[in-house]
C-alpha positions as a printed Julia matrix, in Angstrom:
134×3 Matrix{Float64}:
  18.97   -0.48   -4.67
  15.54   -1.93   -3.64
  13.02   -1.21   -0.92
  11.1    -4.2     0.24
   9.14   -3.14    3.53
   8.27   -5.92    5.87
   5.01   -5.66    7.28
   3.65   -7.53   10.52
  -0.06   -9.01   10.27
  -1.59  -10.55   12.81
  -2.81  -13.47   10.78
  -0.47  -14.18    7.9
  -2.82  -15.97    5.45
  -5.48  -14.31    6.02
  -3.56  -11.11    5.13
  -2.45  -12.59    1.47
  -5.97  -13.5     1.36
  -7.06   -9.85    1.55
  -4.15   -8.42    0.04
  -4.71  -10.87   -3.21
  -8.53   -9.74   -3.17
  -8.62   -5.99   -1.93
  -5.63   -4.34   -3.66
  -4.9    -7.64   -6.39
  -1.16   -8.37   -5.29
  -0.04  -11.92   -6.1
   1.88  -13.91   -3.35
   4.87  -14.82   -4.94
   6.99  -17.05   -2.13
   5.4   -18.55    0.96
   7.73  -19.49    4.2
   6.11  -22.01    6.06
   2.35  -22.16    6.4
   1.61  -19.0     8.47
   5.3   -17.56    8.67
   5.8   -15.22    6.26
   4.77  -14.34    2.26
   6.86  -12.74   -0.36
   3.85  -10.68   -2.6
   4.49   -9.37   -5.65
   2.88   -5.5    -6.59
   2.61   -4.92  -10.18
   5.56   -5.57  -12.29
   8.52   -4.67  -10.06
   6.92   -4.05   -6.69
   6.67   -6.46   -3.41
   5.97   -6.41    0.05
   6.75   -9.09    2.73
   3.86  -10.33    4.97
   5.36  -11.57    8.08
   3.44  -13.01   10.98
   4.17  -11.33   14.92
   6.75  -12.93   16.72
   9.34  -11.64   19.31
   9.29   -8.02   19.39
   7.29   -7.62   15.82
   3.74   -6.52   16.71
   0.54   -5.34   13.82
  -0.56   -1.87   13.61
  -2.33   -0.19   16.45
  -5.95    0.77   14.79
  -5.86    4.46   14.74
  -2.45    4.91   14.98
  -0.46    5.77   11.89
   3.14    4.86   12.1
   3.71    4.36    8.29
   2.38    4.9     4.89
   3.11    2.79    1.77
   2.69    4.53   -1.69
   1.56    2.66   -4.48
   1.83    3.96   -7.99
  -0.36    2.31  -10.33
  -1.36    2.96  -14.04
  -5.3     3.56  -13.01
  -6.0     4.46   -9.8
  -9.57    4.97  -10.64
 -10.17    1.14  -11.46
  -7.8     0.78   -8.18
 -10.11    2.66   -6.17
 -13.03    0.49   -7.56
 -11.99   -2.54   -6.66
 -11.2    -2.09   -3.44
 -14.26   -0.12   -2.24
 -16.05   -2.96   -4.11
 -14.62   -4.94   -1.38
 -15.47   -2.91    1.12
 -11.74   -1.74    2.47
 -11.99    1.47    5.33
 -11.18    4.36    2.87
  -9.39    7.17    4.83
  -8.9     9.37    2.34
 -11.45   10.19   -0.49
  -9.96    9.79   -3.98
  -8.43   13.41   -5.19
  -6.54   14.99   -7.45
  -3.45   16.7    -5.22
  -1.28   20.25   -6.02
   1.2    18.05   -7.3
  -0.37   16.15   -9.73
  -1.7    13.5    -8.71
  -4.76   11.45   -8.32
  -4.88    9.7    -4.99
  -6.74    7.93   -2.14
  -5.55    6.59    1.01
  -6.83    3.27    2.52
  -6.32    0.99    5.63
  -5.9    -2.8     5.37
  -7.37   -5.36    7.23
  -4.1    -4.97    9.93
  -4.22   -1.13    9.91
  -1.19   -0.55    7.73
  -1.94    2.4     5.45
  -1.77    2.28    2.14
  -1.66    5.66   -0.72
  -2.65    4.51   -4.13
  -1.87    7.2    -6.72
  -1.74    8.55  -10.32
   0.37   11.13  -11.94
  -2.24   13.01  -14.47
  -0.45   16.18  -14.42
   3.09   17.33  -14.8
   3.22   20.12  -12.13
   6.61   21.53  -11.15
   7.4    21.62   -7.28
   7.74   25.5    -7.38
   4.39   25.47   -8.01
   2.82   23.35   -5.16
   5.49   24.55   -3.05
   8.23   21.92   -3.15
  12.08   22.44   -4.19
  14.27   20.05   -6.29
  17.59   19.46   -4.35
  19.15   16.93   -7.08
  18.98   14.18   -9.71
């Protein structure tokens, strides 16, 4: 089983654009000129850009509905780049209870988007989680 999310941009190039500079995804498949954009997130990743039409509608700026999690191999160079571009950071990059290293930005749309590390092997017990299953 797969997850691709479909998310709705107001301006579909413009969004592969940005998405291809800011976070360096690759657009894989293009429908139509301004329709919708297959992109491709590391090796075995993707996301589908689609344009608003009918009852599909962008992110409401300050309004969360959603969060995407990204795991990447260096979040550090991650977080770099796309403060080098100048993307709203929303959360500061930090190392989390559970291991991780992570900071939380906001596209151009207002979809939210959690880039992260693991850098420690914590248990769940510890950070207050509980493992239910395989």
């Amino acid at each position: 089983m797969t997850v691709i999310p479909v998310l709705v941009y107001p301006d579909v190039r413009a969004a592969v654009e940005w998405l291809t500079d800011v976070f360096g995804f690759a657009e894989r498949i293009r429908i139509g000129d301004d329709h919708r954009s297959q992109m491709r997130i590391g090796e075995d990743g993707a996301v589908i850009v689609a344009d608003v039409r009918g009852q599909r509608t962008a992110p409401t700026h300050g309004v969360e509905t959603h969060l995407l999690k990204v795991r990447v191999e260096d979040v550090r160079a991650q977080y770099e780049r796309v403060t080098a571009h100048g993307a709203t950071i929303v959360a500061d990059l930090a190392e989390q209870p559970f291991g991780e290293l992570q900071f939380t930005v906001d596209d151009l749309a207002g979809h939210r988007w959690e880039f992260c590390e693991s850098v420690r092997d914590v248990h769940p017990g510890e950070w207050g989680g509980t493992v239910v299953g395989d």
